[in-house]
mmCIF file as gemmi writes it, N, C-alpha and C atoms, coordinates in Angstrom:
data_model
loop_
_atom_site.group_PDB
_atom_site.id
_atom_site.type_symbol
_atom_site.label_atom_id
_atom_site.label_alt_id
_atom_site.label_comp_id
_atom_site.label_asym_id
_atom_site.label_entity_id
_atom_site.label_seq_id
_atom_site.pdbx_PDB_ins_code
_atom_site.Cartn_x
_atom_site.Cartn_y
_atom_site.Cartn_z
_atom_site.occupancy
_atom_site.B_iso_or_equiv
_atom_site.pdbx_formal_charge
_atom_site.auth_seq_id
_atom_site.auth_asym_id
_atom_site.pdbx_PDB_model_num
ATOM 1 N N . UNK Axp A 1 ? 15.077 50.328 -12.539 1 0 ? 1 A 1
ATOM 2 C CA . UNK Axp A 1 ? 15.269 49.021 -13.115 1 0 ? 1 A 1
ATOM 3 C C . UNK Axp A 1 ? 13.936 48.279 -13.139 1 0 ? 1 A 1
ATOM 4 N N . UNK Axp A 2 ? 13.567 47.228 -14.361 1 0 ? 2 A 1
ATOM 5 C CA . UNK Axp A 2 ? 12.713 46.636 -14.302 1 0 ? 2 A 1
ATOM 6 C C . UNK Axp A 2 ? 12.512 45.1 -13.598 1 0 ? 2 A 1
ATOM 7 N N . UNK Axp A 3 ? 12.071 44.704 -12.712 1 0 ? 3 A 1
ATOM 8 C CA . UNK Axp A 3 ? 11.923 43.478 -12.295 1 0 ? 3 A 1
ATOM 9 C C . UNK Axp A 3 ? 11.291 42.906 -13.351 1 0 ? 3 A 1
ATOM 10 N N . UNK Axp A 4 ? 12.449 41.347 -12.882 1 0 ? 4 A 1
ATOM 11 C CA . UNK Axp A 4 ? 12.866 40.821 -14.001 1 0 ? 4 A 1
ATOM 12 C C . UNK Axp A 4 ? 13.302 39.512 -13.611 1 0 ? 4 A 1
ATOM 13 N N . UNK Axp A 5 ? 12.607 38.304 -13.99 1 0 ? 5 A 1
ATOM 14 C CA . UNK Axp A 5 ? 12.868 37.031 -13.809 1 0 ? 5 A 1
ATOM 15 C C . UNK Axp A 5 ? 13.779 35.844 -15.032 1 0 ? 5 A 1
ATOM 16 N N . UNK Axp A 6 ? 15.046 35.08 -14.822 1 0 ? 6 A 1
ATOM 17 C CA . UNK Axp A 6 ? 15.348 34.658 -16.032 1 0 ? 6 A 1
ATOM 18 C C . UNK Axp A 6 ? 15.955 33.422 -15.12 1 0 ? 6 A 1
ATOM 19 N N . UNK Axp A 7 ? 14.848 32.393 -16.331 1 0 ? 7 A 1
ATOM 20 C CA . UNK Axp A 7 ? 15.274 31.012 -15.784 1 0 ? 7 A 1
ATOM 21 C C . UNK Axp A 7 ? 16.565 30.508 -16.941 1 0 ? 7 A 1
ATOM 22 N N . UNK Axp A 8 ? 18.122 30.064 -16.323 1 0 ? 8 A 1
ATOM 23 C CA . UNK Axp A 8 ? 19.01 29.652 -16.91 1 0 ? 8 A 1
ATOM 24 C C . UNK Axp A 8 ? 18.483 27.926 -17.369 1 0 ? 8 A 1
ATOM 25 N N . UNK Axp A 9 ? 18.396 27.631 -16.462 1 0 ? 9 A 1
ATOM 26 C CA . UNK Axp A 9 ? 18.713 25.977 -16.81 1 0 ? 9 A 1
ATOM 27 C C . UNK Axp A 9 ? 17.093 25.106 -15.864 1 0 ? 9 A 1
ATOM 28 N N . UNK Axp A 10 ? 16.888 24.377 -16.17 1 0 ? 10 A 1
ATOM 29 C CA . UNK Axp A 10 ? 15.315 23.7 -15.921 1 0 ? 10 A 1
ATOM 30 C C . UNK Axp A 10 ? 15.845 22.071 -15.497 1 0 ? 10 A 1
ATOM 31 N N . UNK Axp A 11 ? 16.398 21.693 -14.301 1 0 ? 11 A 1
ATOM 32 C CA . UNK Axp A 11 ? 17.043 20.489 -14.317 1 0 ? 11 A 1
ATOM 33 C C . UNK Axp A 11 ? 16.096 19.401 -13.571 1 0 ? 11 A 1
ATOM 34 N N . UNK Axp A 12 ? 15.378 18.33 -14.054 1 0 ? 12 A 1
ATOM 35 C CA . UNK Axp A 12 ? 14.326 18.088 -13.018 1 0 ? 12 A 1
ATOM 36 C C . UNK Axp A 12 ? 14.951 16.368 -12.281 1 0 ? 12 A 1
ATOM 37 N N . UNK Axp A 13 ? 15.548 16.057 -11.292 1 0 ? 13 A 1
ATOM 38 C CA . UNK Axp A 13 ? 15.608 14.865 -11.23 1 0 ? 13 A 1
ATOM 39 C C . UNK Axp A 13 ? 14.82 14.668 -9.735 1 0 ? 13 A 1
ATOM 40 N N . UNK Axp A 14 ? 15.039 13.507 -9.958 1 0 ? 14 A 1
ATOM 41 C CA . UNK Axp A 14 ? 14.86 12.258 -8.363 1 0 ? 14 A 1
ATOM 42 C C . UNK Axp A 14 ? 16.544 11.473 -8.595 1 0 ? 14 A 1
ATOM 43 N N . UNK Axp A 15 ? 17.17 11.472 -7.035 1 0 ? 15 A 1
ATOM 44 C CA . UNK Axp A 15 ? 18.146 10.614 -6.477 1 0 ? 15 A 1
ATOM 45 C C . UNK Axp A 15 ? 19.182 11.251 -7.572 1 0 ? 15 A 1
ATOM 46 N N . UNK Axp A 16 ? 19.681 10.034 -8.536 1 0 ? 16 A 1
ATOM 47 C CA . UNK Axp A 16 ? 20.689 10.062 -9.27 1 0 ? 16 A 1
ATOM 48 C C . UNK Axp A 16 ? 20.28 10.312 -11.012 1 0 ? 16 A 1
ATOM 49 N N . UNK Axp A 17 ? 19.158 9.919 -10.867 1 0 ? 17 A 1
ATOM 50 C CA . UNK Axp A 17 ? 18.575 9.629 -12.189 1 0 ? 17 A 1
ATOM 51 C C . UNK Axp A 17 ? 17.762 11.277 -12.858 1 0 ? 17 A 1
ATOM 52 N N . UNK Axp A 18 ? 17.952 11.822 -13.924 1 0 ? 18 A 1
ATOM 53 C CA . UNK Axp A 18 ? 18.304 12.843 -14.44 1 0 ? 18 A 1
ATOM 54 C C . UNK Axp A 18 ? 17.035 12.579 -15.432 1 0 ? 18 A 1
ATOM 55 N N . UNK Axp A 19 ? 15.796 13.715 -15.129 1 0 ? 19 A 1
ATOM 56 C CA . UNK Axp A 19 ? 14.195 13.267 -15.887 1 0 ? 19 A 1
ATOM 57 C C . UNK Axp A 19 ? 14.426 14.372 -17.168 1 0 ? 19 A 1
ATOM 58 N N . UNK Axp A 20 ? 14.861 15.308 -16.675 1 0 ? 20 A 1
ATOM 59 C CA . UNK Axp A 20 ? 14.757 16.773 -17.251 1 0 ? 20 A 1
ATOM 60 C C . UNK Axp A 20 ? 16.235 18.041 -17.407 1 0 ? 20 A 1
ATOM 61 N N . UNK Axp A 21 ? 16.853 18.055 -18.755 1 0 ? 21 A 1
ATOM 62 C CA . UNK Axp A 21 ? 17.664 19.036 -18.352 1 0 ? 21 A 1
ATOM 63 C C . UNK Axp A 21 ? 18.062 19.869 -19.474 1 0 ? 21 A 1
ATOM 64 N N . UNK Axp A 22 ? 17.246 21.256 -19.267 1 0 ? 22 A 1
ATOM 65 C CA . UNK Axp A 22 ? 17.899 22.48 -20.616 1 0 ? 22 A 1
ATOM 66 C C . UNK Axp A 22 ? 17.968 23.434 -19.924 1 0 ? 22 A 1
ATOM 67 N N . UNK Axp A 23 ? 18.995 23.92 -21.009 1 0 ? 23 A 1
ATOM 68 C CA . UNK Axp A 23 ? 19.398 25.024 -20.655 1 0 ? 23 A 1
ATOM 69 C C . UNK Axp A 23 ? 18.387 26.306 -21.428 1 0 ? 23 A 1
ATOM 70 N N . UNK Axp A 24 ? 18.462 27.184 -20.796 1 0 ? 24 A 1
ATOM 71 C CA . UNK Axp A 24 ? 17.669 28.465 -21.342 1 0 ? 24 A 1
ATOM 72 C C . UNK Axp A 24 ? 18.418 29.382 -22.146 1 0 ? 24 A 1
ATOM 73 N N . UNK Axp A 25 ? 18.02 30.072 -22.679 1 0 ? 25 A 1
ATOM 74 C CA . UNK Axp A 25 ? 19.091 31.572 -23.553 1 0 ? 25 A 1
ATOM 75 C C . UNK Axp A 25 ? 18.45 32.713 -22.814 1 0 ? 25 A 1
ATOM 76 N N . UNK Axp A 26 ? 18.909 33.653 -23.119 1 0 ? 26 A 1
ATOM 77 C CA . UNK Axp A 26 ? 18.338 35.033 -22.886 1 0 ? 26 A 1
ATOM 78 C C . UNK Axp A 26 ? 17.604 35.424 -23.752 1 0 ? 26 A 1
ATOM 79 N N . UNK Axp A 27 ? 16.278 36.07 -23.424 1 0 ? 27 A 1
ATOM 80 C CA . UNK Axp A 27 ? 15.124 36.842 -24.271 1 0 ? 27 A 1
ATOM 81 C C . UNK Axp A 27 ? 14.085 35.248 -24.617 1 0 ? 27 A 1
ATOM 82 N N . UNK Axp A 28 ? 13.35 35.291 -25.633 1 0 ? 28 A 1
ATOM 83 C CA . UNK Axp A 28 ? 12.135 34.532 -25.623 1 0 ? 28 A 1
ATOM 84 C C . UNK Axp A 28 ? 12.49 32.696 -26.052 1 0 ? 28 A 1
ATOM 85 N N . UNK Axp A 29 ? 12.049 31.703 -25.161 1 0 ? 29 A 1
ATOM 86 C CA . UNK Axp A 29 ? 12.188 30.593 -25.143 1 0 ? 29 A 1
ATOM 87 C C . UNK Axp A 29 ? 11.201 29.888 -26.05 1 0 ? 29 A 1
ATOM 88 N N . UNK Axp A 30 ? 11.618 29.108 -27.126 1 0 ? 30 A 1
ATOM 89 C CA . UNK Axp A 30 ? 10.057 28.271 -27.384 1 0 ? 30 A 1
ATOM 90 C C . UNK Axp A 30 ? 10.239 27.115 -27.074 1 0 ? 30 A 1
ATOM 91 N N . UNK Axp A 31 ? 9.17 26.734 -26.248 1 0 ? 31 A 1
ATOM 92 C CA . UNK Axp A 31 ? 8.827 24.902 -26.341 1 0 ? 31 A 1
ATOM 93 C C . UNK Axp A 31 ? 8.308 24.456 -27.429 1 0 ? 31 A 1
ATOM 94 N N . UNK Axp A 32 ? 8.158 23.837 -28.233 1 0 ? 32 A 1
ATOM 95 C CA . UNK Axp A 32 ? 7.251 22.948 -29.116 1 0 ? 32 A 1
ATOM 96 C C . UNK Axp A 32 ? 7.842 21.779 -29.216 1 0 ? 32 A 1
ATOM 97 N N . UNK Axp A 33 ? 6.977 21.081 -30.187 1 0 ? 33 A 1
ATOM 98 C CA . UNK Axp A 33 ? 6.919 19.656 -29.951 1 0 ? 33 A 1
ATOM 99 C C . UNK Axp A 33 ? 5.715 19.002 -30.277 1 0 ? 33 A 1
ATOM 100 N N . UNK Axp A 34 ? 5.49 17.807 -31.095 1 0 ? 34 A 1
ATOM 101 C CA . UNK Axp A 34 ? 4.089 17.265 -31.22 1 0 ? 34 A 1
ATOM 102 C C . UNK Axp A 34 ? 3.095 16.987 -30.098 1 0 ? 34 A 1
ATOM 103 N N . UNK Axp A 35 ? 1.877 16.966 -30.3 1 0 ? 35 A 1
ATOM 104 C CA . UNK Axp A 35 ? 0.996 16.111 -28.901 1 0 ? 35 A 1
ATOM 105 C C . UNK Axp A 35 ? 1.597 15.268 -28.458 1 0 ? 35 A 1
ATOM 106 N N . UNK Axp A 36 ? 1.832 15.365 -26.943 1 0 ? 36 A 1
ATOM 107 C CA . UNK Axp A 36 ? 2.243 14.384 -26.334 1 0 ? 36 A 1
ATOM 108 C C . UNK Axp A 36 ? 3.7 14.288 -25.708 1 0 ? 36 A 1
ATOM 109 N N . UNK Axp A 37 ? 4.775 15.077 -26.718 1 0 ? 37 A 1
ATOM 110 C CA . UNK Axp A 37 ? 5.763 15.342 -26.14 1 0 ? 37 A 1
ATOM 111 C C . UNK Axp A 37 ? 5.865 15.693 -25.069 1 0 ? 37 A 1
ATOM 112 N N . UNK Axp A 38 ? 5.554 16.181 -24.082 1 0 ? 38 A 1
ATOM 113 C CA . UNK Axp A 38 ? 5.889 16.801 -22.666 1 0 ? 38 A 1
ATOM 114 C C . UNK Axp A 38 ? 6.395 18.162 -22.396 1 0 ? 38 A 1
ATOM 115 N N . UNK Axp A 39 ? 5.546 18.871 -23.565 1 0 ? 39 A 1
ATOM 116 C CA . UNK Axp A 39 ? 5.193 20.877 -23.328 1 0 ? 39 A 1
ATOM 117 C C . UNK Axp A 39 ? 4.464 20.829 -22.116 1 0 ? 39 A 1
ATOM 118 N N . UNK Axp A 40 ? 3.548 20.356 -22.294 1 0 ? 40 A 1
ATOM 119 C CA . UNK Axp A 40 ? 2.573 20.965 -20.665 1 0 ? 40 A 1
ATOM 120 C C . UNK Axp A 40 ? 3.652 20.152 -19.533 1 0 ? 40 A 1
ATOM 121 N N . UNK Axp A 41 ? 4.115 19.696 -19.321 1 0 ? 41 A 1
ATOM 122 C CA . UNK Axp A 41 ? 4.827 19.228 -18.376 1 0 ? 41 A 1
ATOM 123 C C . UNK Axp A 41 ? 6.011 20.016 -18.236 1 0 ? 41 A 1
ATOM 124 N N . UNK Axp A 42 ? 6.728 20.403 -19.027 1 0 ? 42 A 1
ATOM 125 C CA . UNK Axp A 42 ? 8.119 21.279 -18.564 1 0 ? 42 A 1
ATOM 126 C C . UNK Axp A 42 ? 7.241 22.361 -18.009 1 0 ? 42 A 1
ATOM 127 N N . UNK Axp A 43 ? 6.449 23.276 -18.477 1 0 ? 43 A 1
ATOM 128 C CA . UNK Axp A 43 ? 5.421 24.357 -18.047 1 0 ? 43 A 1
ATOM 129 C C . UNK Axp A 43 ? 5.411 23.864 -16.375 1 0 ? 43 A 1
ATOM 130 N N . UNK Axp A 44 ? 4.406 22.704 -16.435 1 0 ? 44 A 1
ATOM 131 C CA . UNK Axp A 44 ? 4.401 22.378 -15.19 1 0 ? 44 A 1
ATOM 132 C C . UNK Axp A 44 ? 5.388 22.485 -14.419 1 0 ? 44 A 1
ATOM 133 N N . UNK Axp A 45 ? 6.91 22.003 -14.555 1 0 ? 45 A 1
ATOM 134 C CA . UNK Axp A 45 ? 7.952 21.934 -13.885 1 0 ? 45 A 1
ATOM 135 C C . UNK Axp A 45 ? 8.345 23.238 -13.734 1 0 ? 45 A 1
ATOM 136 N N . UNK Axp A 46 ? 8.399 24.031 -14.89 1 0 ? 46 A 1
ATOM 137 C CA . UNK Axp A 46 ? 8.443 25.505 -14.466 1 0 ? 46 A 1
ATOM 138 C C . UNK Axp A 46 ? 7.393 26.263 -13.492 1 0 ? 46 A 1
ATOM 139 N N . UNK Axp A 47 ? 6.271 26.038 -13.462 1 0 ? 47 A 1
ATOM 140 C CA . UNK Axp A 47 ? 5.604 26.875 -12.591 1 0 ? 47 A 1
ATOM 141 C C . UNK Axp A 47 ? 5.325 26.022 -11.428 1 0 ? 47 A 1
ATOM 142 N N . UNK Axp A 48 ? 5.634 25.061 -11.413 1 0 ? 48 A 1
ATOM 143 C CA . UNK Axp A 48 ? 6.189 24.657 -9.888 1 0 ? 48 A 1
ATOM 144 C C . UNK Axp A 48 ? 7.142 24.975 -8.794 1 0 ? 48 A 1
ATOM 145 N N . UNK Axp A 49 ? 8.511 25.098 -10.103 1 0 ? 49 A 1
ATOM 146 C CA . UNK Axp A 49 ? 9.934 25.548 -9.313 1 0 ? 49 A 1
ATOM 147 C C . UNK Axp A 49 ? 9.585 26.922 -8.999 1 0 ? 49 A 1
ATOM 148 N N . UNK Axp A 50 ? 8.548 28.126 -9.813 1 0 ? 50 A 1
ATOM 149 C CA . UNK Axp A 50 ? 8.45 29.386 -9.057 1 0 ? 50 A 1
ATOM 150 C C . UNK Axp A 50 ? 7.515 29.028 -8.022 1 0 ? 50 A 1
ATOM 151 N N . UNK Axp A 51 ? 7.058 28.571 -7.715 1 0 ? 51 A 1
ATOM 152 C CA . UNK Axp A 51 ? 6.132 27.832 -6.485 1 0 ? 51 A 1
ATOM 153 C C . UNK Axp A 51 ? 4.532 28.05 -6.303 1 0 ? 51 A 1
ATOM 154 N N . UNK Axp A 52 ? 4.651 28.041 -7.918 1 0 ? 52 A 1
ATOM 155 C CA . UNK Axp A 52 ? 2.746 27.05 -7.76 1 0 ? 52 A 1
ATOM 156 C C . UNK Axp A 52 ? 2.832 26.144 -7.125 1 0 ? 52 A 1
ATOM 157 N N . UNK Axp A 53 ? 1.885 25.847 -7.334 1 0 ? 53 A 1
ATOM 158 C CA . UNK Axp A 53 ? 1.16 24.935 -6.281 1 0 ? 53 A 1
ATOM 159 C C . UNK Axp A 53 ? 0.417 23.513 -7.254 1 0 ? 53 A 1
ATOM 160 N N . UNK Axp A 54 ? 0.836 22.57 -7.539 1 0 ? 54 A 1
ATOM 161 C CA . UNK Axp A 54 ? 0.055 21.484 -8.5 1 0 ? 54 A 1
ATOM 162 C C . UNK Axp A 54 ? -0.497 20.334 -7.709 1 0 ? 54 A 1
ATOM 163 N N . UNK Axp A 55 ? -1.538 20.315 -8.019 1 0 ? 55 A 1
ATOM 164 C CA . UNK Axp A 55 ? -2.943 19.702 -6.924 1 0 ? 55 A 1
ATOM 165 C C . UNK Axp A 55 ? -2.68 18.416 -7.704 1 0 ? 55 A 1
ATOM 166 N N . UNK Axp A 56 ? -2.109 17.807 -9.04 1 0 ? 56 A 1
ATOM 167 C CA . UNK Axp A 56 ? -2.163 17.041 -9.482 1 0 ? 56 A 1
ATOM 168 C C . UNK Axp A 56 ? -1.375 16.907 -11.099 1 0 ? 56 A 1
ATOM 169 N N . UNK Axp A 57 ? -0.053 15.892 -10.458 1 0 ? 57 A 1
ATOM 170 C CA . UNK Axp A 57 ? 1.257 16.056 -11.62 1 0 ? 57 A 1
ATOM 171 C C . UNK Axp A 57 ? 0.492 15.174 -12.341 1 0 ? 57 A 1
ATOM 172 N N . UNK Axp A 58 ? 0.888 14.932 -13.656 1 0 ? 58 A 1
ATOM 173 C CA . UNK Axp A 58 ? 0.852 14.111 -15.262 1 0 ? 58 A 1
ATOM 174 C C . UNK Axp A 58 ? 1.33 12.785 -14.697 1 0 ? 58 A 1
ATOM 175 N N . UNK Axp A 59 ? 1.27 11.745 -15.377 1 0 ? 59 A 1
ATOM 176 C CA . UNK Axp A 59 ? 2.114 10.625 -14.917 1 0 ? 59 A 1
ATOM 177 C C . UNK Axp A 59 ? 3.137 10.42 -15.09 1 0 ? 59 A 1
ATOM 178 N N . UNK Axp A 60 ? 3.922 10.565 -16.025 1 0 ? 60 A 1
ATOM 179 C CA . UNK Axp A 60 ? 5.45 10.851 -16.12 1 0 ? 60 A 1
ATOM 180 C C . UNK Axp A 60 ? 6.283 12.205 -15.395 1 0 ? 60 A 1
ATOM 181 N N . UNK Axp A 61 ? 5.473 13.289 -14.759 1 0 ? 61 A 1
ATOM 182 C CA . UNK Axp A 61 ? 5.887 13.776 -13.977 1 0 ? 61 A 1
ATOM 183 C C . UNK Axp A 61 ? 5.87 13.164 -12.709 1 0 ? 61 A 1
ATOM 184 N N . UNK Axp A 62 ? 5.29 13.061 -12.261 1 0 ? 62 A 1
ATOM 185 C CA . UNK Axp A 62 ? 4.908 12.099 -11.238 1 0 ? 62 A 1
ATOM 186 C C . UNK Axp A 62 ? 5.44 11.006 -10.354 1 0 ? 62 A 1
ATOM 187 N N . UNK Axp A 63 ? 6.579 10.9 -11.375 1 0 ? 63 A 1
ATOM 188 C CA . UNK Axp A 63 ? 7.738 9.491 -11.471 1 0 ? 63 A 1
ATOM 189 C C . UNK Axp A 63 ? 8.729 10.218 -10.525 1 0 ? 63 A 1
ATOM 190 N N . UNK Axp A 64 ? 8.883 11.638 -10.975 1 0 ? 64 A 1
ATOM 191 C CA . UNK Axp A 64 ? 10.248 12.757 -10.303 1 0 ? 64 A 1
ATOM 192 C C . UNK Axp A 64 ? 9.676 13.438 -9.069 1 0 ? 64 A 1
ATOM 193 N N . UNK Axp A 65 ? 8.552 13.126 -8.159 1 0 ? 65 A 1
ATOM 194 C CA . UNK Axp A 65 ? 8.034 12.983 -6.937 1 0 ? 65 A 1
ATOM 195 C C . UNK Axp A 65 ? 9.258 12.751 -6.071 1 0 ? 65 A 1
């Protein structure tokens, strides 16, 4: 078998309040979105939850601290 990682759902909050929430499909995901939308930031949230390490969140990430 091949090791094999599959993220379902990407849910990002603080307390009650709900910053971030999709769901994934199976096989290849695209983000897009104009400058500015918040691509590098879900990224971020994703390679955080596998447990990078971020020396320094965006400011609207930052909020979900």
């Amino acid at each position: 078998m091949t090791p094999t990682l599959k993220i379902d759902r990407l849910l990002v909050t603080k307390g009650t309040h709900v910053f971030f929430d999709e769901l994934f499909k199976a096989g290849v995901n695209i983000i897009h979105g104009s400058n500015g939308s918040g691509k590098s930031t879900v990224t971020d949230f994703i390679f955080f939850g596998l447990g990078g390490d971020l020396s320094k969140w965006k400011p609207v990430a930052a909020r979900a601290e």
